[in-house]
C-alpha positions in Angstrom: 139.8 104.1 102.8 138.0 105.3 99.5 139.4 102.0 98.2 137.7 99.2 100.8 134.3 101.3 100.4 134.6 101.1 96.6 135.3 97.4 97.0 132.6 96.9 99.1 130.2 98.9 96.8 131.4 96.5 93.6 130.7 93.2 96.2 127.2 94.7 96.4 126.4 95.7 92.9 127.5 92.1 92.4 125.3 90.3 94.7 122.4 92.9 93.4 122.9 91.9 89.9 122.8 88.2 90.8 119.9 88.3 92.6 118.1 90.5 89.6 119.1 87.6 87.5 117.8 84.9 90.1 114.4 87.2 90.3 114.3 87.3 86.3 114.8 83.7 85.9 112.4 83.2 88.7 109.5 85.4 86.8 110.0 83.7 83.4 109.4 80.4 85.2 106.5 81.8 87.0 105.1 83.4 83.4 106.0 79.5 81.9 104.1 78.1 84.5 100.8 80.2 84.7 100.8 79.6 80.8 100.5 76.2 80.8 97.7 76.2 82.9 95.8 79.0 80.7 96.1 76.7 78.4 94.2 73.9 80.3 91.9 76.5 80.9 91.3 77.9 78.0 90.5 74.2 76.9 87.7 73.7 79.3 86.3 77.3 78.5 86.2 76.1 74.4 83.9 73.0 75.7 81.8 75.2 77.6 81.6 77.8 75.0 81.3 75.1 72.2 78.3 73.5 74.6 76.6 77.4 75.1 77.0 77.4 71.4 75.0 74.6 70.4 72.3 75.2 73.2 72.0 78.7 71.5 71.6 76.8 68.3 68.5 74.4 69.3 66.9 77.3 71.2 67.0 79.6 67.7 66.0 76.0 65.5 63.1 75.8 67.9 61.8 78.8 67.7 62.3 79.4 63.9 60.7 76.2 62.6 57.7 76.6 65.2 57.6 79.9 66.2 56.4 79.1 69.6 57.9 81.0 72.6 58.3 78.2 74.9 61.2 75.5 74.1 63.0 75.8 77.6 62.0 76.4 81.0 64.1 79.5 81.7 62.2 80.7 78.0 59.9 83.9 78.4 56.1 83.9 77.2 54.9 86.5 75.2 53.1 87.8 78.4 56.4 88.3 80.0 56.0 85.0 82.5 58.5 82.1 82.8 57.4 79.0 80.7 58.6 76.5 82.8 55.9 73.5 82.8 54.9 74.6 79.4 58.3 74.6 77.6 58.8 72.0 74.9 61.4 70.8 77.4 59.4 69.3 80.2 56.6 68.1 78.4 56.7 64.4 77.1 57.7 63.4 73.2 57.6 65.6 70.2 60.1 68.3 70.2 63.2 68.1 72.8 65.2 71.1 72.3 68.5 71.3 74.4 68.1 74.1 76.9 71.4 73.4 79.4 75.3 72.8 78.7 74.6 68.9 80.5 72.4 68.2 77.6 74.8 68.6 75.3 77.2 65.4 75.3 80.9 65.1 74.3 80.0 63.9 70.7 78.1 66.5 70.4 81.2 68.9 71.3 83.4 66.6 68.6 80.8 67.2 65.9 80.6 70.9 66.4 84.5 70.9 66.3 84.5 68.8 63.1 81.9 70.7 61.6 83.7 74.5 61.7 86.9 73.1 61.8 87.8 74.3 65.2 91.1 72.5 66.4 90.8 69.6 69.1 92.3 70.7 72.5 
């Protein structure tokens, strides 16, 4: 009898080790998978980050070649209130500072790329 149970127990180890390697196999197709979509992702985070980037930019341009508070609406006065109305932003001509990521346009994103040699996703 010590024979059909360890011949049983080897049947089982058997299927157990095949179904490991189905899991494995399973996992590194999984791990394949949720890669290749991090990387789609991580492209549409480098426009966005490339787009906060160059709205950073303008706001600090503004600000250091006029020294006024004020070039976007979400901006803070030097009394502490929202600018709003007053920011370079609303008001009509003269300086138009980008203050949001839809401001910025594709080209824009392509330049900024160009410019610090940051590879095209």
């Amino acid at each position: 009898m010590a024979r059909a149970e360890h011949t049983r127990a080897v049947r089982i180890s058997e299927f157990g080790r095949a179904a490991c390697q189905a899991v494995i196999v399973l996992l590194i197709a999984l791990a394949g998978a949720v890669a290749a979509f991090g990387v789609f992702a991580a492209d549409r985070l480098a426009d966005d980050t490339i787009k906060e980037r160059i709205v950073a930019e303008s706001v600090a341009d503004y600000r250091a070649r006029l020294g006024k508070p004020c070039p976007c609406p979400y901006s803070v006065k030097r009394n502490g209130q929202r600018c709003g109305d007053w920011s370079a932003y609303v008001k009509p001509g003269g300086e138009e500072p980008l203050c949001y990521k839809r401001d910025v346009t594709q080209a824009m994103v392509d330049a900024y790329r160009r410019r610090h040699d940051i590879a095209q996703p």
